[in-house]
C-alpha positions in Angstrom: 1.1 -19.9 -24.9 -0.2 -17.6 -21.8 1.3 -18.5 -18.8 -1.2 -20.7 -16.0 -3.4 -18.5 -14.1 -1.9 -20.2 -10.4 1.6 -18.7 -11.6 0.1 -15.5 -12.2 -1.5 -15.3 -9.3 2.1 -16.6 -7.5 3.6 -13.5 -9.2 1.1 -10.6 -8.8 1.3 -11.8 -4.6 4.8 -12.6 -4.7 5.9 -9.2 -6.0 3.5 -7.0 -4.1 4.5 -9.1 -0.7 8.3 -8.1 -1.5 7.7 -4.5 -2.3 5.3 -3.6 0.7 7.6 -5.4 3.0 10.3 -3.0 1.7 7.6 -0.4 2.5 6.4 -1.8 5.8 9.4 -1.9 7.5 10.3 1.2 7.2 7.2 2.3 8.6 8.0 0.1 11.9 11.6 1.5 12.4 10.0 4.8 11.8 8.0 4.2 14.9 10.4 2.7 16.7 14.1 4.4 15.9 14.3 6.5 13.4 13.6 9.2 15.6 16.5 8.3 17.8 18.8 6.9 14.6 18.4 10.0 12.4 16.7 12.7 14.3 18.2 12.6 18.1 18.5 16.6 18.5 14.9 17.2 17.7 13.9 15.5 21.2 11.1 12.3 21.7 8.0 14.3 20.0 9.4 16.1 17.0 11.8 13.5 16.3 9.0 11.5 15.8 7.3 13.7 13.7 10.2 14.2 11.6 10.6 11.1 11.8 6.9 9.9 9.9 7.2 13.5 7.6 9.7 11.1 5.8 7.4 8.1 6.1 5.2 10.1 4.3 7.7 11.7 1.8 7.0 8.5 -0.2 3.5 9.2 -1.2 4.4 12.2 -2.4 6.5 10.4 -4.5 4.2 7.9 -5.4 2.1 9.6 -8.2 5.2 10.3 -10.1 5.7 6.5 -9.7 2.5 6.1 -11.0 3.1 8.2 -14.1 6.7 7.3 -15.0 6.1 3.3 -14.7 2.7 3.3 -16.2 3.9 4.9 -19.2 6.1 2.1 -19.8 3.9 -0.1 -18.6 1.4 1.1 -21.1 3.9 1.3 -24.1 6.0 -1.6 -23.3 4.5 -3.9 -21.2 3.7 -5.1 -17.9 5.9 -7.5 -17.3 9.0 -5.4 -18.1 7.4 -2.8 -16.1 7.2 -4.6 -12.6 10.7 -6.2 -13.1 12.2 -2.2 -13.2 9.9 -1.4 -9.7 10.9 -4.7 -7.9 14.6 -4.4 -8.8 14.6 0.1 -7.4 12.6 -1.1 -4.0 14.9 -3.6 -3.4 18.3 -1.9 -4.1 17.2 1.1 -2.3 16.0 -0.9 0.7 19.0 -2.6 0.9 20.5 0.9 1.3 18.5 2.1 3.5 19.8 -1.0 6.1 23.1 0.4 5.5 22.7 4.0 6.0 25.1 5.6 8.6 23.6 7.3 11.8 22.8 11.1 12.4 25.3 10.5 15.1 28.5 9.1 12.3 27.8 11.5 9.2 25.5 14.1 11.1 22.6 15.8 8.6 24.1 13.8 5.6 21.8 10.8 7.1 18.6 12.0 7.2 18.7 13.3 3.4 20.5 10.3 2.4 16.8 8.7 4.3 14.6 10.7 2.6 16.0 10.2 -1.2 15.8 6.3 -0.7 12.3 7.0 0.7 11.6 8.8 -2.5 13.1 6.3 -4.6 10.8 3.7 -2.2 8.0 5.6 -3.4 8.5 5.8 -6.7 8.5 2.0 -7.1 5.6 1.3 -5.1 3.5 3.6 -6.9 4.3 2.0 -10.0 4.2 -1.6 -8.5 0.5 -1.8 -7.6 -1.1 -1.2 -10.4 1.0 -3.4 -13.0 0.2 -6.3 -10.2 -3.4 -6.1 -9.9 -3.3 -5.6 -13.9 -1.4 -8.9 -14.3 -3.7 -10.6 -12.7 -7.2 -8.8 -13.8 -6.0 -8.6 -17.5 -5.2 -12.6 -17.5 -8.5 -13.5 -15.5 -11.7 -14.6 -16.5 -13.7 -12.0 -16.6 -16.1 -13.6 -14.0 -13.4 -14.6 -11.6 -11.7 -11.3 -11.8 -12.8 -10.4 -8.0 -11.3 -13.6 -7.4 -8.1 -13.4 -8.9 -8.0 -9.5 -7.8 -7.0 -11.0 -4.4 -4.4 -12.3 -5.1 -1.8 -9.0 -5.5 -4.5 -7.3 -2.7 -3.0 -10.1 -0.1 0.5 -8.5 -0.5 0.5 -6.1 1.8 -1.4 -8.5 4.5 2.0 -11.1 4.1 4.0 -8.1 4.3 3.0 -7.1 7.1 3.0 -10.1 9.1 7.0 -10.8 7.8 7.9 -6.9 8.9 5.8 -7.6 12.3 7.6 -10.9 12.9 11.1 -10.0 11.5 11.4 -7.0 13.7 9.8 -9.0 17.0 12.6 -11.8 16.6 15.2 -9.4 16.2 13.9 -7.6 19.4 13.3 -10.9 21.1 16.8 -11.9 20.2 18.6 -8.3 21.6 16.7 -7.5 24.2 13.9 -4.9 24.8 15.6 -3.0 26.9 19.4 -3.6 25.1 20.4 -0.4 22.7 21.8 -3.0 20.0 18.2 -2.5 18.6 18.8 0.7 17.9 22.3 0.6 16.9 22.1 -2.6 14.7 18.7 -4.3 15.1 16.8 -2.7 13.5 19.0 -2.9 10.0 18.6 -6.6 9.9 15.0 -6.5 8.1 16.4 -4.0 5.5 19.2 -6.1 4.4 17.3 -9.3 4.6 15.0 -7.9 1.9 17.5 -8.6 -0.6 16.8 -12.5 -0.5 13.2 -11.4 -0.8 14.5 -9.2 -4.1 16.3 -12.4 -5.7 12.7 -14.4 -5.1 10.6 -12.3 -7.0 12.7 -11.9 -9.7 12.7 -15.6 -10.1 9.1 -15.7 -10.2 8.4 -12.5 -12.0 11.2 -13.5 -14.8 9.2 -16.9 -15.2 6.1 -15.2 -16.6 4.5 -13.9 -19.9 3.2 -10.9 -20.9 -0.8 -10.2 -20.4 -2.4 -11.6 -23.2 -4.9 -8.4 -23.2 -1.7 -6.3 -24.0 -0.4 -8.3 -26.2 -3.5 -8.5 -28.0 -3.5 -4.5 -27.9 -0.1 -4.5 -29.6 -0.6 -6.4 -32.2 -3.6 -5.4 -33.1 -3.1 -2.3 -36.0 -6.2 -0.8 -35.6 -6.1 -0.4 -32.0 -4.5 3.1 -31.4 -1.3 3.3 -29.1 -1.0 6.2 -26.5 1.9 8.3 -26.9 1.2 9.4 -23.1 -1.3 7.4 -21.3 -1.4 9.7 -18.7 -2.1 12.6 -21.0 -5.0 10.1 -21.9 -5.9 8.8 -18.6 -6.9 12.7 -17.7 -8.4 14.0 -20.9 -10.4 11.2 -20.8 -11.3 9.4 -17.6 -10.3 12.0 -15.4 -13.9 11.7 -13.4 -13.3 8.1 -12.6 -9.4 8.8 -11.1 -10.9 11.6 -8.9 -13.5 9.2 -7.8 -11.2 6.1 -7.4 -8.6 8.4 -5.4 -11.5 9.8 -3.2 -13.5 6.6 -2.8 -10.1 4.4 -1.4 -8.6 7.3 0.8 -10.3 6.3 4.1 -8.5 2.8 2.8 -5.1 4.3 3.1 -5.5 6.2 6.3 -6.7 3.2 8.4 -4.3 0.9 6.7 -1.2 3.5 7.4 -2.6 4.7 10.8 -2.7 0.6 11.6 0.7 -0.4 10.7 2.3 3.0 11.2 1.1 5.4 13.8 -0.7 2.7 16.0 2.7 0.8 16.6 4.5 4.4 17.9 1.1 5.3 19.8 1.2 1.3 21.7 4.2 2.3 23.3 3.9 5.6 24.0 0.6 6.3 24.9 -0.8 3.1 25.9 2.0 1.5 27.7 3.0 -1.5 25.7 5.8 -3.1 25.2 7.6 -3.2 21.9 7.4 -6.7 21.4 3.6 -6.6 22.3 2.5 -4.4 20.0 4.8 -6.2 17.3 3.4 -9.5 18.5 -0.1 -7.9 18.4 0.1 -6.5 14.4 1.7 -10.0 13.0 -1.6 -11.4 14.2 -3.9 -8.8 13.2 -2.4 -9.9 9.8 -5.0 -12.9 9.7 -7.8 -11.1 10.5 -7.1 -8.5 7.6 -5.4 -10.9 5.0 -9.1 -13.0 5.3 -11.1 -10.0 5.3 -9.3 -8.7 1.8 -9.8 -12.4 0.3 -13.3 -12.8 1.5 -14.7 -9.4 0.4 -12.7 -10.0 -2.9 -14.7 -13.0 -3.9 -17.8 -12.2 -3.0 -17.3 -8.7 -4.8 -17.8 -11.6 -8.0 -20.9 -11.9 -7.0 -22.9 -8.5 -5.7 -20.2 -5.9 -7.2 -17.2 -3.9 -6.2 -19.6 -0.4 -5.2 -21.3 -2.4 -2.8 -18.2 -4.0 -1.1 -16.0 -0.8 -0.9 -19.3 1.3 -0.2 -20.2 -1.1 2.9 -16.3 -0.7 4.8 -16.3 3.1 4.1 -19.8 3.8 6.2 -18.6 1.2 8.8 -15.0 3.5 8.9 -16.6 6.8 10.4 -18.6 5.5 13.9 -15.9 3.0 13.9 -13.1 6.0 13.6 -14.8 7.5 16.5 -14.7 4.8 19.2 -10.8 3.9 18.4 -9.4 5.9 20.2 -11.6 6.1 23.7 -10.5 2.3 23.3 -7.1 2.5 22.9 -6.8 5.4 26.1 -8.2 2.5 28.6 -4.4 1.0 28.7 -5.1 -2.2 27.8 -3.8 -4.8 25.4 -6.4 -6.7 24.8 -8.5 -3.3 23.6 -4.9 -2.7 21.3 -5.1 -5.6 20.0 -9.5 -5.2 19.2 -8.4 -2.0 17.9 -5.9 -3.0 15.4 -7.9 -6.0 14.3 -11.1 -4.1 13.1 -9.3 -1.0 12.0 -7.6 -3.2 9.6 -10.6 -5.7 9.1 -12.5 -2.2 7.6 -9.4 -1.7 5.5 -9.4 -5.2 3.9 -13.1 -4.9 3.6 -12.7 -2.4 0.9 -8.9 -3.6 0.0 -10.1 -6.7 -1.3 -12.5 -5.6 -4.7 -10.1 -2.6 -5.2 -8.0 -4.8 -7.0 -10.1 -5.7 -9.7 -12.6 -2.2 -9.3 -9.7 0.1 -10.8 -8.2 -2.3 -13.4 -11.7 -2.6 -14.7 -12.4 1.3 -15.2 -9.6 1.8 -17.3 -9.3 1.6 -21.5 -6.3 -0.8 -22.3 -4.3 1.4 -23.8 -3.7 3.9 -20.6 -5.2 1.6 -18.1 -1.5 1.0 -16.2 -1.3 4.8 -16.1 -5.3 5.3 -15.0 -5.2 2.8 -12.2 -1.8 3.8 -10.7 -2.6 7.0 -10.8 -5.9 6.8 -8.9 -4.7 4.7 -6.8 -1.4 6.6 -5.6 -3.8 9.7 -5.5 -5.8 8.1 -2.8 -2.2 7.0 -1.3 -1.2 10.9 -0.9 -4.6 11.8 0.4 -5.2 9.0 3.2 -1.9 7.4 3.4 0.7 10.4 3.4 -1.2 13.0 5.6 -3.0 10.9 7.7 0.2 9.8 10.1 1.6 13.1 9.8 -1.3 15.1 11.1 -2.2 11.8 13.7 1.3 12.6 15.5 0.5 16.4 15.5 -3.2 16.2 16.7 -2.5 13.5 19.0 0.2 15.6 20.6 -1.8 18.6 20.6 -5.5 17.3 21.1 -5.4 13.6 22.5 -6.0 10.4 20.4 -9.4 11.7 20.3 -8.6 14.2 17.4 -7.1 11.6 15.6 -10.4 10.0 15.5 -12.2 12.6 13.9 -9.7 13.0 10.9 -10.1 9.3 10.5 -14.1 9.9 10.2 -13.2 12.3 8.3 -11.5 10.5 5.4 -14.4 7.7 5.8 -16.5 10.4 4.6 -15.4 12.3 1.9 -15.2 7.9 0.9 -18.8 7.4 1.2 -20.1 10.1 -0.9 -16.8 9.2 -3.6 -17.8 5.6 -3.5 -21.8 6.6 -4.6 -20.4 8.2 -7.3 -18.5 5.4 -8.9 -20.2 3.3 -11.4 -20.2 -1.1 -10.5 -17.8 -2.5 -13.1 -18.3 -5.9 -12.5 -19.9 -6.3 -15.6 -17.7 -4.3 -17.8 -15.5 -5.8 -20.5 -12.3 -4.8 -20.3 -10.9 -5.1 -23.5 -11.0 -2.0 -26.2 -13.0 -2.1 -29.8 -11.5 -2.1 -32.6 -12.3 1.3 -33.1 -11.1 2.2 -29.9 -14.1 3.1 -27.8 -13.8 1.0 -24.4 -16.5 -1.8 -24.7 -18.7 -0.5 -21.4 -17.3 2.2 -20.5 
């Protein structure tokens, strides 16, 4: 018996709330200490570039996350699959909150950083795609947009709980008082492994997809030895489209949560517990945007979403900035909002747009890999060359790379094909059903 769609969609959002709050807080200390915790001899501007290169180390790492999980999640399942990436963010978060200091163990610290990074990154690019494929593979195939939402909403509720975990444990140390950065700023690392023992609960109280288990059992459906050998040889066009079309996606979301929190209180003045006040409720504005453009992706198709938010993202990547340099919060705070309101624009149909390209047989390994593609494209350069060019050039510059990304999106996006239509499971004889 399958299991109810409402737990499904409890476990897709469950599990990618826990693994992006793993991910999301170590953007935020990356903003906020890490320069100071792990990189104190570089000095204020290359510590903090250091500081986001290993923020970024983790898309690099992501692609092989995408390869090595959806193998398995190809060959043995999904379910299986997203147990294994919940269990290595978790453990290596955990770590992470008990990592010594550059100051205690001296260069030991910040590679000890950037291997849990790498082992971050590994289990969020295999996290995402098993998720959304939980949830598109056991919805009906008109509600799939719908349902889609669901694991697309993680990353808004992780968000707010990193935003609001790290403002009460500012609130409750001080702004000014160095406890922050000598013990603070640990407390959201280790708290994530209550988060850990929740969505193993709820990802140990569900079935496998019926769509794979259909695909097993069935002996004339052919098995991939290596989806990912597949994936390529095959679909190849549609993950180099995918990967283009969402990386304006990950640079505004990363740029957002990351680089806007270290430029608040640098550049524009803010306090810390502004600025963290400021992203926990840019979480509403984005979380409703994801869910809204989701649903009504059911109903005029995912092209036309994702296509809309990317030719918004280049005059809006334009005027950010100009914004931001006034000083004040309440032009922060408009800032963040829409920046992350164009990200959930075309966040929201993402999650049942890859899913829905992809054969059964390698679709864990097509989607992932797409998607983590267009992670290392937006997500892991964008904050990296934002600190550089904003250092160098003034926000300004920044602005332009973001218009940038929005438009090598716009001409990806036109050349995807609308899958809302498309039948995801394969023939008998192989041959995806519209592909």
């Amino acid at each position: 018996m399958s299991t109810p769609m409402r737990r499904v969609a409890l476990a897709s959002c469950a599990g990618t709330t826990i693994e992006f709050y793993d991910f999301f807080i170590y953007g935020t200390a990356a903003a906020l200490v890490f320069p100071k915790v792990f990189f104190p001899a570089l000095g204020e501007a290359a510590g903090t570039v250091a500081s986001f290169a290993t923020f970024a180390v983790a898309f690099g790492a992501r692609p092989l996350g995408a390869v090595l999980f959806g193998h398995f999640g190809d060959r043995l399942g999904r379910k299986r699959t997203l147990i294994s990436t919940l269990l290595l963010m978790g453990i290596a978060t955990v770590l992470i909150g008990c990592l010594p200091s550059a100051a205690s163990i001296g260069v030991a610290a910040p590679i000890l950083l950037v291997a849990l990074r790498i082992a971050q990154g590994l289990a969020v690019g295999g996290e995402w795609a098993g998720a959304t494929l939980l949830a598109a593979e056991y919805a009906p195939a008109r509600k799939r947009g719908l349902y889609g939402v669901f694991p697309q909403l993680g990353p808004a509720l992780a968000f707010a709980l990193s935003s609001v975990t790290f403002l009460i444990v500012n609130l409750f140390v001080g702004e000014a008082s160095p406890a922050f950065v000598e013990w603070g700023w640990r407390v959201p690392f280790l708290l994530s492994a209550l988060l850990l023992a929740v969505g193993l609960y709820v990802r140990l109280a569900i079935d496998e997809t019926p769509m794979f288990r259909k695909a097993v059992a069935d002996p004339a459906a052919p098995r991939a030895r290596a989806p990912i050998v597949g994936a390529f040889r095959h679909q190849w066009r549609e993950i180099l489209l995918a990967a283009g079309a969402l990386a304006m996606l990950f640079a505004f979301f990363y740029i957002g949560t990351a680089f806007l929190t270290s430029y608040g209180t640098a550049k524009v003045g803010l306090s810390r517990s502004a600025v963290l006040a400021i992203g926990a409720a840019s979480t509403i504005v984005f979380g409703a945007a994801i869910a809204l453009s989701g649903v009504y992706s059911d109903r005029v198709g995912r092209k036309r979403v994702v296509l809309g938010a990317c030719v918004v993202s280049v005059p809006w990547s334009l005027v950010m900035f100009p914004l931001l340099d006034t000083g004040s919060a309440v032009a922060f705070a408009v800032v963040l909002m829409v920046t992350m309101a164009v990200f959930g624009v075309a966040y929201g149909p993402a999650g049942a747009l890859l899913p829905e390209m992809f054969r059964t047989r390698y679709r864990y390994s097509g989607a992932g890999i797409a998607y983590n593609l267009a992670g290392v494209v937006g997500g892991g350069t964008a904050p990296i060359l934002a600190a550089d060019l904003s250092a160098a050039h003034g926000g300004g510059a920044v602005g332009v790379m973001l218009a940038g990304f929005g438009l090598l999106s716009v001409v990806c996006t036109l050349a995807l094909p609308e899958t809302s239509a498309r039948e995801m499971e394969d023939r008998q004889d192989g041959v995806l059903s519209a592909a």
